[in-house]
N, C-alpha and C positions, 0 to 999 in steps of 0.2 A: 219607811221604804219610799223610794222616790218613785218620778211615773218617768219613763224612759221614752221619747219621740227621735225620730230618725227622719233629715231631709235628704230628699230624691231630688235630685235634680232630672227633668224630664225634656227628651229631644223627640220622641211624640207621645201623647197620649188621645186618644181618638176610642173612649170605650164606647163598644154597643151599647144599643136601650133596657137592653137586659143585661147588661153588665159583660166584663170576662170570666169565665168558666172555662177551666181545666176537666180533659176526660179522665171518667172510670173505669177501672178494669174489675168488674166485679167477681165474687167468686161461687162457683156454681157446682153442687155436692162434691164429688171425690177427685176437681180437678186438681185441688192441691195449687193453685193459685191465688196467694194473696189481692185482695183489694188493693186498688191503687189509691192513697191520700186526695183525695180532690183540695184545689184551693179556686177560690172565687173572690172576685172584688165588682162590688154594684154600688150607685147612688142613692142616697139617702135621701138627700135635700141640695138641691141647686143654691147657691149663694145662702150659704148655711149662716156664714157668721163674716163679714167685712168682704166679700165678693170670692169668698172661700166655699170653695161645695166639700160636701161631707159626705164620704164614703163608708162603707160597711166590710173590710176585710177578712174571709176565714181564710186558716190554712191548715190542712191536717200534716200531719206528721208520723214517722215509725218510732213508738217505743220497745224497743226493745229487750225491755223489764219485765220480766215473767209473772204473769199475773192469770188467776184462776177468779173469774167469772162468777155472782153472786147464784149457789146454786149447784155447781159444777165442780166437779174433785180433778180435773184436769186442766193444767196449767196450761196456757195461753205462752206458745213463743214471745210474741210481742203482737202489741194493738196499736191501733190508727188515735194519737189523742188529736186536739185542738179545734174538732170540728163544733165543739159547745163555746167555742172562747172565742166569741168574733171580737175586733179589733177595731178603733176607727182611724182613718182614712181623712186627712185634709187637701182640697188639690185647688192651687190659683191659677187659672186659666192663662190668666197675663203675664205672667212671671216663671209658668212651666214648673213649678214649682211644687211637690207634693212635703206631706208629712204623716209618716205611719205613725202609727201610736201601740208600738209593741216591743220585744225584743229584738236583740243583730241577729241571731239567729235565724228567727225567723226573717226579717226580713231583706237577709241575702237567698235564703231557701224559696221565701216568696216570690223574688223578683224574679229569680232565676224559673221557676214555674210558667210565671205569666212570661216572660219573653219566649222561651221556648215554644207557648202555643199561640203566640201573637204576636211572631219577629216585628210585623208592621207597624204596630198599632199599640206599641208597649217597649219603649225605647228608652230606657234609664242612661244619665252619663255617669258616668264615675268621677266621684271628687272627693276632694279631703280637704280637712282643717289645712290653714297656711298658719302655723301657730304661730310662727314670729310676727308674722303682721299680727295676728289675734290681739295675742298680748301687746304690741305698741298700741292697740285701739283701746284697749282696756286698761290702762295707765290710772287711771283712779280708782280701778276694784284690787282687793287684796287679791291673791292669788294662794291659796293654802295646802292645796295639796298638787302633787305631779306623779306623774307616770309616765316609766320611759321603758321600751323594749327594744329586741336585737340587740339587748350590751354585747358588745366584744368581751371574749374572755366565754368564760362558763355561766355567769348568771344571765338570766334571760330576759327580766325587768326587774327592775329597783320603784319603790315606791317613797316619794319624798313629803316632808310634812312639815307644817309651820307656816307664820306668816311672811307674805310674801318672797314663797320659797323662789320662785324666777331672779331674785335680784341676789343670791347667794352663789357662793363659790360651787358648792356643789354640784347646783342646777345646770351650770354652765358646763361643766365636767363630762356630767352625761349624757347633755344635751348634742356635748360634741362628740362621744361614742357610742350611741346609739340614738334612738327615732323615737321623740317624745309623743306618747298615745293618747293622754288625756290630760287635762288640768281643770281644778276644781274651783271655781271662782266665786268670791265670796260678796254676794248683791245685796245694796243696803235699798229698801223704797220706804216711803215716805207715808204710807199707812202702814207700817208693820215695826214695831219695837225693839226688834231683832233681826239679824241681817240675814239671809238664804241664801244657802249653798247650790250652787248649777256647776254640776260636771259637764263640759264639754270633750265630746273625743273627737279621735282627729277622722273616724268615718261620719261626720256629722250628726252624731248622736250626742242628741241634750238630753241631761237627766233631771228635774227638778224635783227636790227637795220641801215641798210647798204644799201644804191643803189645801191650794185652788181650785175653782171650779175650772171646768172645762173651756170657757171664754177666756179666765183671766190665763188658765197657762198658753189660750192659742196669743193671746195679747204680746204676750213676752218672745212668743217663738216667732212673732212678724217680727219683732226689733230685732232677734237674733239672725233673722234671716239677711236681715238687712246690713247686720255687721257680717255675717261670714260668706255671703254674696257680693258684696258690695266689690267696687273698682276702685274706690278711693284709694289715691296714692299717698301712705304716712309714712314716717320714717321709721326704721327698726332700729331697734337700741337694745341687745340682747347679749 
């Protein structure tokens, strides 16, 4: 199972001492008003790991899966999960730069929380993969898997497989009818035997494939940043 990281690019970040916190709406005997999900994000450690501080992210969420209570013969509408599954949090001062270390789920839900209670002081930009540059940067990794959605017609995404599927007829086919989402890149390093798979998608979410520790996968997500941040002008051949 891979560990999934997500970069934010940030136009302010300015957290309190005590971190952001989201309000509760608790609920109180027979109001018949649910609890509101709280999400919170606080500092862990200042210049945690290479001038990177380290955060502590929760976020709850509504399930809505009916479930009965250890105890209890009556079924539960749905419950508040995630509040046991904190999450971490990377953020470079200099570079404005964050990196969640959870689901897109969650952290579109997440983002969307903290800005709403911190228009000021919690300012994400939105950005996406530029895949064509991507892959001209990447010219000496195989490319082995793709994904492409919005096909025209009736199917919705097609998933393509093989070695370096970018340089085949096909790729090119539906690259040109619809909006390529991710591509799975296949990284050879020089203490490992075997080459590691990194899904890249096009909301900047990295997936790696790897039983690193926590330094070695933040190690790889600075070089990655640094390719899909990057201003370097190459040439696209696609």
């Amino acid at each position: 199972m891979g560990k999934t990281y997500y970069f934010i690019n940030m136009k302010e970040f300015n957290i309190p001492e005590n971190g952001f916190f989201t309000d509760q709406q608790l609920t109180f005997g027979e109001s018949r008003v649910d609890p509101d999900p709280i999400s919170s994000l606080e500092v862990v450690e200042e210049n945690y790991y290479k001038g990177w501080t380290k955060l502590k992210g929760i976020h709850e969420m509504i399930d809505k899966t009916p479930r009965r209570m250890a105890g209890e013969d009556e079924y539960l509408p749905q419950t508040i999960v995630g509040g046991d599954s904190a999450f971490n949090c990377f953020y470079n001062p200099n570079d404005k730069i964050m990196i969640m270390n959870t689901s897109k789920k969650v952290v579109l839900d997440f983002q969307r929380k903290l800005i709403n209670k911190n228009p000021r002081d919690f300012k994400p930009i939105q950005k996406e993969v530029d895949f064509q540059r991507l892959i001209s940067m990447l010219s000496d990794n195989q490319i082995v898997n793709s994904w492409f959605n919005n096909i025209d017609g009736q199917v919705k995404s097609v998933g393509l497989f093989g070695e370096r599927v970018n340089l085949d007829d096909t790729f090119r086919r539906f690259n040109n009818l619809g909006n390529l989402s991710a591509i799975t890149v296949e990284w050879t390093f020089a203490d490992f035997d075997y080459p590691i798979n990194i899904m890249i998608t096009r909301n900047c979410g990295i997936v790696i494939h790897a039983n690193w520790d926590i330094k070695r996968d933040l190690d790889f997500l600075f070089d990655m940043k640094n390719i899909i941040f990057s201003t370097e002008s190459v040439p696209i051949e696609l």
